[in-house]
ZALUM-429819 format. One record per residue (C-alpha): x, y, z. Coordinates in steps of 0.02 Angstrom, whole numbers, plus 32768, in hexadecimal, padded with zeros to 4 digits. Layout:
<rotors>
<px = X py = Y pz = Z> $
...
</rotors>
This chain:
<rotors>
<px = 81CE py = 81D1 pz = 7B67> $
<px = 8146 py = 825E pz = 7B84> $
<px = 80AA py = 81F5 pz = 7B7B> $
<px = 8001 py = 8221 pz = 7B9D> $
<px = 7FD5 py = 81BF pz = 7C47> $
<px = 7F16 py = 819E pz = 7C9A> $
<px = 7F3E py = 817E pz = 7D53> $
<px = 7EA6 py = 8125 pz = 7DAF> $
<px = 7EA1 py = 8112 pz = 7E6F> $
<px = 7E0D py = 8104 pz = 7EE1> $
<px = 7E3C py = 81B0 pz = 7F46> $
<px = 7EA7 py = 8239 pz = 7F30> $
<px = 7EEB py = 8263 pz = 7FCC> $
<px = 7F56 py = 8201 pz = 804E> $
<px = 7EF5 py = 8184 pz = 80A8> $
<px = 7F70 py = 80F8 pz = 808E> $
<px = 8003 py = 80C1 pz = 8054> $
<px = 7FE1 py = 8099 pz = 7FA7> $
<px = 7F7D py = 814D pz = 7F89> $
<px = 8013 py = 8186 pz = 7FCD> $
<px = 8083 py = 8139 pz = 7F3F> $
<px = 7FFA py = 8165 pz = 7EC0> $
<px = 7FFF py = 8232 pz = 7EDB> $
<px = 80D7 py = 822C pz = 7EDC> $
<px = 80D0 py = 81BA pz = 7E3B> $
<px = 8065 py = 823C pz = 7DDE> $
<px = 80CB py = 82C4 pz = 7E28> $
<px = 8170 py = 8265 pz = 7DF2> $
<px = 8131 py = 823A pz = 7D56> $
<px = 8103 py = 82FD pz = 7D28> $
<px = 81B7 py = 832C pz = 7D4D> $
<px = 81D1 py = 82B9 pz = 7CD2> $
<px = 8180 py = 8314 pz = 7C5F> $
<px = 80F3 py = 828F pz = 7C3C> $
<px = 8043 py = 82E1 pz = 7C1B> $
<px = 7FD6 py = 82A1 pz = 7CB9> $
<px = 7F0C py = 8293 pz = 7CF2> $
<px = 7ED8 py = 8252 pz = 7D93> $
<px = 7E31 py = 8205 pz = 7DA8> $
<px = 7DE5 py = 81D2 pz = 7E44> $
<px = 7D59 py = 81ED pz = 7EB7> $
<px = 7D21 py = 828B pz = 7F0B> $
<px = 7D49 py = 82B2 pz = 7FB3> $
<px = 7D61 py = 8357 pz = 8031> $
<px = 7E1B py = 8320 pz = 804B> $
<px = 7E54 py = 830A pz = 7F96> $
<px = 7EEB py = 8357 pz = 7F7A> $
<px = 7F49 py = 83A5 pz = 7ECD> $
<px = 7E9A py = 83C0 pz = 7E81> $
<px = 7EEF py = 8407 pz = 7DD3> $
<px = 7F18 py = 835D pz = 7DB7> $
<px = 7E6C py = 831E pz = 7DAD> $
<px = 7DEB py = 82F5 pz = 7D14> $
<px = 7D4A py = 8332 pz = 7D58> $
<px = 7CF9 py = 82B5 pz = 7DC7> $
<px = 7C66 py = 82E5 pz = 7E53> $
<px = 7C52 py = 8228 pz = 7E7A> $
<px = 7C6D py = 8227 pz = 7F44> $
<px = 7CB5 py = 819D pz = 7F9C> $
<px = 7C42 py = 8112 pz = 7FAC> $
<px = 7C36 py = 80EA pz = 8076> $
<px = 7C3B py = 801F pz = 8051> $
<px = 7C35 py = 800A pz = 8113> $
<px = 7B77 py = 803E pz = 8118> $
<px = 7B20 py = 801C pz = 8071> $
<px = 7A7D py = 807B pz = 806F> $
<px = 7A36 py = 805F pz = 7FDD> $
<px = 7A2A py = 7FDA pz = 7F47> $
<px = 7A6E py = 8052 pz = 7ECA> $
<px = 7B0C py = 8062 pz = 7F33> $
<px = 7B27 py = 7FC0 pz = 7F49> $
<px = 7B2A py = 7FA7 pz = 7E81> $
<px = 7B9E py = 8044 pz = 7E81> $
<px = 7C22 py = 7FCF pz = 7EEF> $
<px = 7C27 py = 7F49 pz = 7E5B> $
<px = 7C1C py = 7FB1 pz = 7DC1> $
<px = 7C08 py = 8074 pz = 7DEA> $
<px = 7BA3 py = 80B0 pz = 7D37> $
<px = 7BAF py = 8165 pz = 7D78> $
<px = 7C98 py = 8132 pz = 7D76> $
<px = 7C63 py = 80EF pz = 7CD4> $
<px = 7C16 py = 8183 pz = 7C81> $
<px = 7C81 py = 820E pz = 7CC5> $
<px = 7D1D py = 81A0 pz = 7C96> $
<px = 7CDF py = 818B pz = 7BDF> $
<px = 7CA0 py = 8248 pz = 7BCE> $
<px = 7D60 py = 8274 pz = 7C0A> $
<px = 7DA9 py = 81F6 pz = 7B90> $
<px = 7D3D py = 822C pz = 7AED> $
<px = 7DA8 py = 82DC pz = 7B0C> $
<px = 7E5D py = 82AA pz = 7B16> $
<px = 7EC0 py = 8220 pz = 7AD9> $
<px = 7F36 py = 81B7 pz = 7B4F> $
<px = 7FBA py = 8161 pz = 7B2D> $
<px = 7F96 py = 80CE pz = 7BD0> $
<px = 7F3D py = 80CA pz = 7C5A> $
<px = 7F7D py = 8099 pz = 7D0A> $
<px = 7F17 py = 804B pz = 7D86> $
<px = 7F34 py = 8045 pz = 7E42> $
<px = 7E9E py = 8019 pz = 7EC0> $
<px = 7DFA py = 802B pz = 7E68> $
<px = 7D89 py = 7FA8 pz = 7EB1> $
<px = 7CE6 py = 7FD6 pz = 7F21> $
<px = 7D15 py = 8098 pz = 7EE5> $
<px = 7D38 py = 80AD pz = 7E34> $
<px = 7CFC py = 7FEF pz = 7E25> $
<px = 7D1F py = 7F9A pz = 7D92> $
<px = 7CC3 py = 801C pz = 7D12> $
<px = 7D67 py = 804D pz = 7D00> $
<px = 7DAD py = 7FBE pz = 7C8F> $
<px = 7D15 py = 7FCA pz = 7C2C> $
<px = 7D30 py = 807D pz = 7BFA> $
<px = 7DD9 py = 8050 pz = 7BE2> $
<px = 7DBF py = 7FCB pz = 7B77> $
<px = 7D53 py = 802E pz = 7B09> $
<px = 7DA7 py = 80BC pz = 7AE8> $
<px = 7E3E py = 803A pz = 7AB2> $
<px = 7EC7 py = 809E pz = 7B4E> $
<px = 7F2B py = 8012 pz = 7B6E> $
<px = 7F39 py = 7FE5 pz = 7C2A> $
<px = 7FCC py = 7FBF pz = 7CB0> $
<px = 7F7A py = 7FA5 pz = 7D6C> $
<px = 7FEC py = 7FAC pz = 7DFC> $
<px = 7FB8 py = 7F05 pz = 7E81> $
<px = 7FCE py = 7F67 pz = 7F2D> $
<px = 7F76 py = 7EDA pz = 7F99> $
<px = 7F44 py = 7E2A pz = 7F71> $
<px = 7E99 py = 7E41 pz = 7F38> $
<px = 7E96 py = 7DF5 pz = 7E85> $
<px = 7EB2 py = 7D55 pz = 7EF7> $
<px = 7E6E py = 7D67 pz = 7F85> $
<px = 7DC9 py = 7DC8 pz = 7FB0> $
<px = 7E08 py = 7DFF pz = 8058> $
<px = 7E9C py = 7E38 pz = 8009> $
<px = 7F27 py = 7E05 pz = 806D> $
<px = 7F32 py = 7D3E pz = 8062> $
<px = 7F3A py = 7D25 pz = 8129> $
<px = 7EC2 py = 7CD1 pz = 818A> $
<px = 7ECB py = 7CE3 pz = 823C> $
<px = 7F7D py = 7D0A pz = 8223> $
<px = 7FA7 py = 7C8B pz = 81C1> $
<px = 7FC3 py = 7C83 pz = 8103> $
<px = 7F32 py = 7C4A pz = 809B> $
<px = 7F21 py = 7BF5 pz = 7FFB> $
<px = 7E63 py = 7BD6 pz = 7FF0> $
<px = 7E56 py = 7C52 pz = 7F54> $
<px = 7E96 py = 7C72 pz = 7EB6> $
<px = 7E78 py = 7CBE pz = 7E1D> $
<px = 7DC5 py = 7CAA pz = 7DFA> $
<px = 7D9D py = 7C2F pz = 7E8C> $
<px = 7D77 py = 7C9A pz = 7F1C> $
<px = 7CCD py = 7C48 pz = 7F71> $
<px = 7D3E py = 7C05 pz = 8016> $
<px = 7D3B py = 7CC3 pz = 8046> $
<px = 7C8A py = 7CB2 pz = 806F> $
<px = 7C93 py = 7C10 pz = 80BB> $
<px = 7D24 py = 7C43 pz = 8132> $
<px = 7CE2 py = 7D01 pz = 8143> $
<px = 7D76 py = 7D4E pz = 8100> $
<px = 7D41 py = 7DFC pz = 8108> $
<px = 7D4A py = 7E3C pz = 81B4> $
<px = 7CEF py = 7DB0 pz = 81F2> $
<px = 7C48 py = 7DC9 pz = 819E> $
<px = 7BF1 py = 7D50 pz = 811A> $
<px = 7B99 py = 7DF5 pz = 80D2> $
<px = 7C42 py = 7E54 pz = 80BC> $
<px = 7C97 py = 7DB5 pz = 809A> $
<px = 7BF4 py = 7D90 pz = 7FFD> $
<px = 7C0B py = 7E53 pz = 7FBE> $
<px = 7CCE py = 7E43 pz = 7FB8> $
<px = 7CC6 py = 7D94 pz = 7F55> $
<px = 7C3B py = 7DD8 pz = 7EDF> $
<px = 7CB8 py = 7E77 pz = 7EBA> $
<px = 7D2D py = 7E04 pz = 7E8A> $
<px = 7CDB py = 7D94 pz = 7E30> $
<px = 7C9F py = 7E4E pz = 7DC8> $
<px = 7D46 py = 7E8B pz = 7DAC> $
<px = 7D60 py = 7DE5 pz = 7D48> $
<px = 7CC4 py = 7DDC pz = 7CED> $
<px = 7CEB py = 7E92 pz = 7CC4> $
<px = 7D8F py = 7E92 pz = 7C76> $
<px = 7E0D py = 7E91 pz = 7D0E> $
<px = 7E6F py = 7E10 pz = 7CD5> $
<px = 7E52 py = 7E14 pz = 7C13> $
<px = 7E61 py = 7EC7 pz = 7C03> $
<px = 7EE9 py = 7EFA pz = 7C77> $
<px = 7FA0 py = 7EE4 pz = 7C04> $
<px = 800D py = 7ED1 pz = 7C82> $
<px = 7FF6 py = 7ED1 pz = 7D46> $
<px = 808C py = 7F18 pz = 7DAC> $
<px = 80C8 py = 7EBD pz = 7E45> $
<px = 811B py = 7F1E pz = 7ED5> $
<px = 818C py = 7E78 pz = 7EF5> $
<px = 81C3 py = 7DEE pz = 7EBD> $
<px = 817F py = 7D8D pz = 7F55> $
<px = 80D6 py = 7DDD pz = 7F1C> $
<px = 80F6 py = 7DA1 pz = 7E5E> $
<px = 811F py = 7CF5 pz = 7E89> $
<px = 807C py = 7CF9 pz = 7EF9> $
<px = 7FF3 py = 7D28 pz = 7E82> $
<px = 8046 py = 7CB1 pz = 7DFD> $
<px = 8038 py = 7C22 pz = 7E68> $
<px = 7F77 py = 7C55 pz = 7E75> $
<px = 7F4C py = 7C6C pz = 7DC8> $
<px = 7F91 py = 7D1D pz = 7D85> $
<px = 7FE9 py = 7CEE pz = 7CD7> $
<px = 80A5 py = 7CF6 pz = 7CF3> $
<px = 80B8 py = 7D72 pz = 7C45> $
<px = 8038 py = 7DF2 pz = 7C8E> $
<px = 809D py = 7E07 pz = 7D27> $
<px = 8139 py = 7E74 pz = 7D42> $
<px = 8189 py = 7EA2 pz = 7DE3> $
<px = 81D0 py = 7F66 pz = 7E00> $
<px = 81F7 py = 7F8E pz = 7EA4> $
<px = 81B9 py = 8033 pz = 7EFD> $
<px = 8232 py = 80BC pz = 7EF5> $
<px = 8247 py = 8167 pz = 7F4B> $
<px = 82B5 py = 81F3 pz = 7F43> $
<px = 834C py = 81D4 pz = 7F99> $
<px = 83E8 py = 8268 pz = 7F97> $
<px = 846D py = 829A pz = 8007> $
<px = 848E py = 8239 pz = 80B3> $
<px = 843A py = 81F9 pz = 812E> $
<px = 8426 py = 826B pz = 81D2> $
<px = 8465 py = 81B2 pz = 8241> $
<px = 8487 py = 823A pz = 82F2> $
<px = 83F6 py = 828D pz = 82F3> $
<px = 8352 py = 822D pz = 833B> $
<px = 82F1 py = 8233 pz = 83DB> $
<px = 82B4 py = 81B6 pz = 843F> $
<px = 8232 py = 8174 pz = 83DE> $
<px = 81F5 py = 80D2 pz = 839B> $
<px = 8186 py = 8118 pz = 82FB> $
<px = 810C py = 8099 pz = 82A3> $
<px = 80B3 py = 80DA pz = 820B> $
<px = 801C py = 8080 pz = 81C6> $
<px = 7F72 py = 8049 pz = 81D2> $
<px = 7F43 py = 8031 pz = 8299> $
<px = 7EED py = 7F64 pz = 8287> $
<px = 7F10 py = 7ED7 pz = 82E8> $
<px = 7F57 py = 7E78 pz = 824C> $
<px = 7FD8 py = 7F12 pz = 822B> $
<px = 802F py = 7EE0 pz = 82CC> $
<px = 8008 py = 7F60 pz = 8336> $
<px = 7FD2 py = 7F10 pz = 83DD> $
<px = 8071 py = 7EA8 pz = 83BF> $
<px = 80DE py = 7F4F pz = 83C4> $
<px = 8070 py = 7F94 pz = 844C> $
<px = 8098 py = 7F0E pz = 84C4> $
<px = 8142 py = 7F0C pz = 848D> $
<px = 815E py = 7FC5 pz = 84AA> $
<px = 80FF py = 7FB3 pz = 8565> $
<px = 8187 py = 7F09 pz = 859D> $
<px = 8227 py = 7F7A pz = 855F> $
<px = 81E2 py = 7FD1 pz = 8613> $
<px = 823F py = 8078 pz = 85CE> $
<px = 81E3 py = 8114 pz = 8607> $
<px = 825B py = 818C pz = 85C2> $
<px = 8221 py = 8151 pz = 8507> $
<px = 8195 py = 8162 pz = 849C> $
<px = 812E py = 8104 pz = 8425> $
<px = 80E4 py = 8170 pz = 839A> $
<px = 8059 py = 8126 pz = 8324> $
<px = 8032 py = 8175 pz = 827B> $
<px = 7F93 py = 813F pz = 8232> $
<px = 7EF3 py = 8104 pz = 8240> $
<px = 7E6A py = 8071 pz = 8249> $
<px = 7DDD py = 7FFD pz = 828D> $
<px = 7E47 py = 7FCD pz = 8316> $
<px = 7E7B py = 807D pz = 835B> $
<px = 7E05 py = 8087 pz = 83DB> $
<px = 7E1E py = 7FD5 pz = 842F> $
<px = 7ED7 py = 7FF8 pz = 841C> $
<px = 7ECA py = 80A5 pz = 846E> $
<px = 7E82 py = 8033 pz = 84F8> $
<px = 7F07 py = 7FA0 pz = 84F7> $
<px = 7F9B py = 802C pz = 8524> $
<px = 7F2E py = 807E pz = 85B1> $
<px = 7F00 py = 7FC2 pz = 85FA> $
<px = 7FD8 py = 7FBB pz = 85E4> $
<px = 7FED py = 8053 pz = 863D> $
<px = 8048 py = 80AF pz = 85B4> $
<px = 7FCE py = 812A pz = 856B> $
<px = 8054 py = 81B5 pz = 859D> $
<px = 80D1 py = 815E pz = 8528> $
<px = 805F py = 814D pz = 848E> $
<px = 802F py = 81D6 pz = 8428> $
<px = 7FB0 py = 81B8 pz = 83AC> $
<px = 7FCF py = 822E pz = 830B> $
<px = 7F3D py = 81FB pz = 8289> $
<px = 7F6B py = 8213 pz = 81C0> $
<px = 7FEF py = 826F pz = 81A5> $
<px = 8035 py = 82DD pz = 8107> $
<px = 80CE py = 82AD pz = 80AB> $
<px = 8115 py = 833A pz = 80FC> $
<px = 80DF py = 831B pz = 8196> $
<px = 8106 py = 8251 pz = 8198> $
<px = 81AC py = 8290 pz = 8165> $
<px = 81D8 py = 82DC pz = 8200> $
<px = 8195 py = 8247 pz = 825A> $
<px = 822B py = 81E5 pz = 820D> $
<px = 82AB py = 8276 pz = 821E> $
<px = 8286 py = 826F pz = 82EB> $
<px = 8271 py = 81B6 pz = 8318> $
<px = 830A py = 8146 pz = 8348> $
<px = 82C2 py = 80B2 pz = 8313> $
<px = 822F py = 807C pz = 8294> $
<px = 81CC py = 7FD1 pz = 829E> $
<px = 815C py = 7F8A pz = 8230> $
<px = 8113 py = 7EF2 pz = 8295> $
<px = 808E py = 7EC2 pz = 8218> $
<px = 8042 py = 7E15 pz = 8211> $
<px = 7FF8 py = 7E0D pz = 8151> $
<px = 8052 py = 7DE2 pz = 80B4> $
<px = 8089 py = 7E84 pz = 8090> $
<px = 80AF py = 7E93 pz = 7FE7> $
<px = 8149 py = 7F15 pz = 7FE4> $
<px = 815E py = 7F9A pz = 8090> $
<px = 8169 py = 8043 pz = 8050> $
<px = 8162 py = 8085 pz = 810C> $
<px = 81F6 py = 801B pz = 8126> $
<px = 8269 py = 807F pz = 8082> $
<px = 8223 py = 8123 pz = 80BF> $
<px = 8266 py = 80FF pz = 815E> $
<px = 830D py = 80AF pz = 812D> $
<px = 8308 py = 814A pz = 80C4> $
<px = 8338 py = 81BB pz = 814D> $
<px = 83B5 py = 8148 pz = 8190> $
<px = 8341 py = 80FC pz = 821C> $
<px = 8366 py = 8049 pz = 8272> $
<px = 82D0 py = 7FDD pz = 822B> $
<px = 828B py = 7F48 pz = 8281> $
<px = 81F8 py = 7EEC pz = 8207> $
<px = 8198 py = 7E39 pz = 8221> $
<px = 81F8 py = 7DBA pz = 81B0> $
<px = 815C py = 7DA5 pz = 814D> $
<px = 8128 py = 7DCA pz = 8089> $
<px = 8196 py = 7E33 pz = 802E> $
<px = 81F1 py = 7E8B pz = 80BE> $
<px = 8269 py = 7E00 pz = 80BA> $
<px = 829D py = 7E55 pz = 7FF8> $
<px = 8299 py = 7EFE pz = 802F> $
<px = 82ED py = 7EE4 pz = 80E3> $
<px = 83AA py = 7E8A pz = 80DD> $
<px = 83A0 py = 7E44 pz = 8175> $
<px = 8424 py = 7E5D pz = 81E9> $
<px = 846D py = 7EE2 pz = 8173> $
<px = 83EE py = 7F60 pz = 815C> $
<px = 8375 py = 7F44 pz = 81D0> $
<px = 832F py = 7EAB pz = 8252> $
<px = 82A3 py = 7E2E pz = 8232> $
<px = 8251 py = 7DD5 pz = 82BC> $
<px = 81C0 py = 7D4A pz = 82B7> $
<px = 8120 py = 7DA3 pz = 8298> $
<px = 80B3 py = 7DA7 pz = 832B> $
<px = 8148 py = 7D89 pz = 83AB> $
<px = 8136 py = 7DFE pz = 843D> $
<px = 81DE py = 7DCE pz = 8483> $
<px = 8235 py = 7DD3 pz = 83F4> $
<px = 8206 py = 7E7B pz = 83CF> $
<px = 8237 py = 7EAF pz = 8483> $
<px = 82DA py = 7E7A pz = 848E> $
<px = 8307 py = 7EC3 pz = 83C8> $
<px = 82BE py = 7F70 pz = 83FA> $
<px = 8331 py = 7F5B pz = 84B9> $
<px = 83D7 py = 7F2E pz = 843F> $
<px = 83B4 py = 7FDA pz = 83E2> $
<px = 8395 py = 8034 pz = 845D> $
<px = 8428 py = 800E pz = 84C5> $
<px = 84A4 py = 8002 pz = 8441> $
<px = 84B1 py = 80AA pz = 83DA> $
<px = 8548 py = 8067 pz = 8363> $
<px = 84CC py = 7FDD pz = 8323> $
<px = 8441 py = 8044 pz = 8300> $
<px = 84AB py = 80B1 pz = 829E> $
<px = 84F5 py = 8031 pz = 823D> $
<px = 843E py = 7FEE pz = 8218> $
<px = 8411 py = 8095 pz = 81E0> $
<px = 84B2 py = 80BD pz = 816D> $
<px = 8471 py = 8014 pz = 8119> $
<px = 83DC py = 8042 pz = 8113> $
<px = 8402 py = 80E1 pz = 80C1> $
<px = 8460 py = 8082 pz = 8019> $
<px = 83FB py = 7FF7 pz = 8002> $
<px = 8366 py = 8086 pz = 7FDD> $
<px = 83DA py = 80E0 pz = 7F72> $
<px = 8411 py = 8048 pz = 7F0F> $
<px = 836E py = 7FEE pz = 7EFE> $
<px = 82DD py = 8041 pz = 7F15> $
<px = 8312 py = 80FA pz = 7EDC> $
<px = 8281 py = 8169 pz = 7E91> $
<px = 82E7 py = 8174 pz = 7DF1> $
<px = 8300 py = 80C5 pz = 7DDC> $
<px = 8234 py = 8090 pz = 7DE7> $
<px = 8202 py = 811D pz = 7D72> $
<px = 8290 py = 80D7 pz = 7CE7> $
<px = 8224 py = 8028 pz = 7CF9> $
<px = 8186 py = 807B pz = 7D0F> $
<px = 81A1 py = 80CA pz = 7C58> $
<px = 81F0 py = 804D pz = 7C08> $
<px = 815B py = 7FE4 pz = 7C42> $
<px = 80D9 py = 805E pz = 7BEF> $
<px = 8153 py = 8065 pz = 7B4F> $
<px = 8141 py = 7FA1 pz = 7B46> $
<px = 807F py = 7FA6 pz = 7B68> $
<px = 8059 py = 803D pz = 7AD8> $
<px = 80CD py = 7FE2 pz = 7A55> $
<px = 8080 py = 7F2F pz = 7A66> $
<px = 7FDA py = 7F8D pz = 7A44> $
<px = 7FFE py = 7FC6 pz = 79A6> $
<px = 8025 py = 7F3A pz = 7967> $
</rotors>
C-alpha cells in the first residue's frame, strides 16, 4: 500500500512528544515506501526540510498577541489556507493526516481539505476536542464540565492557565474548529488508547469515528538490563501538572547524594522549579538538560537506572514511558489515564497514586536498593514494547486505516 500521504502538524521539529512521533511516522512511513509531504509552520529549528511543501508562515507567538490580524490567524490562519490549497492544486493525495493544528495551522486546514475532496484521518494527541484546556483536570482532579460542542464552563472556571482571556480565546478555537469542519470533515479520529477512546465517547465523539492504535517504536535485539548509572531520568514537559515538583521532592527525601536526578525538557514552570531544588538543597543533584534530539534523548535512557513519569493529567498513552521500557529501564508512572494500559503493573513497571510524595519515595528506595528487581522490571519492560507497541505493528494499522478511509470514499 504505497499511498500518497499529506502529513499536517503545527511544527516540524521536536518540541514535544507528539512532534516527536509525527517526524518518526513520516520517516517510518517512507521506508515503507509511501509517497510523503509535510506541512507545517516555519520555524529556525525545523528539521528534514526535503520533506516540506513550501510554507514561510512562522510560528504564531499565541502567548503575546500583537495585533488583530494575528489573533484571527489563531482561529482560521487564511495565509495556512492559501499556501495549503496552492500545494494541493499541484499534486494529488491519496489522505491526509492530521496531528496538532489548532492556534498554528488553525482550522484552514480542514477547509482546504475538504475542498480539494483528500480524505482526512487526525490523530487526538491531547484532549482538546473536549476540553479547551486540553487535558480534562482541574486542579488535579478529573473534569467533566465539557464535551463535544459545550465548552463555555472553561471560561467560567478559567481553564486555561488561569486566565478568563486565555480561557475565552481557547473556547472560541474550539468552538471554530467545529463550525469549520473538525468534526464533519475529519473520517476517522485515531485514539492513542483505549482509556482515551472510551473518554471522548462518553463526551460526545461518535463511537464509529473513533479507532484506537497504540504508539509503536522500533524495538530489536535485547535490552542492555547491566548497564545504567545512577540516574533517575524524567523526560517531558517541565509544569507543575506533569509531576515534576512531586519527583523533585521525592528525589530530595531518598537523602542519596551519590545519585542524580536528570530532567529532559522544558516549560513555564522551569524557572520556579530550578528554584524549588535549590530551596531543597539539591541543585548539585539536578541537572537540567532542555530539548533534546532523538539521538540525544536516547542516550538519556541508555544511562539512567531508573525512569519516572510522575505526571498528574490524563495522559492519554506515555510514549516516554515505551521509549524507556525500550531500553530495558525500571519504570515507575502515576496510576492515572492511559499509563495504567501501557504499564502492567507489578510486571513491567510500578504505579503509584499521582501526586503521592511518599509513595514515590519509597518505590524509587526499593529500586535502588534491590538490583534483581529492577532488572526484572526492565526485562518486562523490554517484551511488553516488543509485543504491543512495536513500530511494525502501528504502521500495519496505520495503513490499513488509510486503506479503509480511501475505499469508503469512492464509494
Amino acid at each position: 500500500m504505497n499511498f500518497k500521504i499529506l502529513q499536517a502538524n503545527n511544527y516540524h521539529f521536536n518540541k514535544g512528544g507528539s512532534d516527536r512521533y509525527f517526524l518518526d511516522l513520516v520517516s517510518s512511513l517512507k521506508k515503507r515506501g509511501c509517497d510523503v509531504n509535510t506541512f507545517s509552520t516555519f520555524h529556525e529549528n525545523n528539521v528534514h526540510l526535503d520533506w516540506m511543501l513550501d510554507s514561510n508562515h512562522k510560528v504564531l507567538n499565541t502567548s503575546k498577541f500583537t495585533s488583530l490580524g494575528q489573533i484571527k490567524s489563531f482561529f482560521y490562519n487564511q495565509g495556512i489556507y492559501d499556501s495549503l490549497m496552492s500545494s494541493l492544486g499541484q499534486s494529488n493525495y491519496d489522505v491526509a493526516h492530521l496531528h496538532i493544528i489548532y492556534g498554528q495551522l488553525s482550522s484552514s486546514i480542514f477547509s482546504a481539505l475538504r475542498k480539494n475532496g483528500v480524505p482526512i484521518v487526525q490523530s487526538l494527541h491531547d484532549l482538546k476536542l473536549i476540553c479547551p484546556a486540553q487535558i480534562s483536570t482541574m486542579d488535579s482532579k478529573i473534569c467533566n464540565r465539557c464535551s463535544v460542542g459545550k465548552y463555555m464552563n472553561g471560561i467560567l472556571n478559567k481553564c486555561r492557565k488561569g486566565s478568563y482571556l486565555n480561557s475565552l480565546l481557547a473556547v472560541a478555537e474550539n468552538y471554530t474548529s467545529l463550525i469549520f469542519g473538525q468534526l464533519n470533515d475529519v473520517d476517522m479520529f485515531i485514539a492513542m488508547s483505549n482509556f482515551q477512546r472510551t473518554l471522548l465517547v462518553s463526551r460526545g465523539v461518535p463511537k464509529e469515528k473513533i479507532q484506537v492504535i497504540h504508539h509503536g517504536i522500533e524495538c530489536e535485539g535485547e535490552p542492555q538490563l547491566k548497564e545504567f548509572e545512577k540516574i533517575i531520568l524524567y523526560a517531558g514537559r517541565v509544569e507543575r501538572d506533569k509531576g515534576i515538583e512531586v519527583l523533585i521532592r521525592a528525589f530530595t527525601k531518598l537523602g542519596l547524594s551519590s545519585w542524580t536526578l536528570r530532567v529532559a525538557g522544558s516549560g513555564s514552570d522551569i524557572e520556579s522549579m530550578r528554584s524549588l531544588a535549590i530551596n531543597l538543597g539539591i541543585e548539585s543533584q539536578v541537572q537540567w538538560l532542555g530539548l533534546l534530539s532523538n539521538h540525544q534523548l536516547d542516550k538519556e535512557y541508555k544511562d539512567c537506572a531508573i525512569f519516572v513519569n510522575p505526571s498528574m493529567l490524563l495522559e492519554t498513552f506515555g510514549l516516554t514511558l515505551i521509549e524507556a521500557m525500550r531500553f530495558g529501564k525500571a519504570i515507575i508512572a502515576s496510576r492515572i489515564g492511559a499509563f495504567i494500559e501501557v504499564v502492567e503493573e507489578g510486571v513491567s513497571g510500578i504505579l503509584f497514586e499521582p501526586g503521592n510524595v511518599d509513595e514515590l519515595c519509597n518505590h524509587l528506595t526499593l529500586l535502588i536498593e534491590d538490583n534483581v528487581r529492577r532488572e526484572e522490571l526492565g526485562a518486562e519492560g523490554f517484551l511488553r514494547v516488543k509485543k504491543y507497541f512495536s513500530r511494525e505493528k502501528h504502521i500495519n494499522k496505520l495503513l490499513n486505516l488509510y486503506n479503509e478511509v480511501i475505499r469508503s470514499q469512492s464509494f
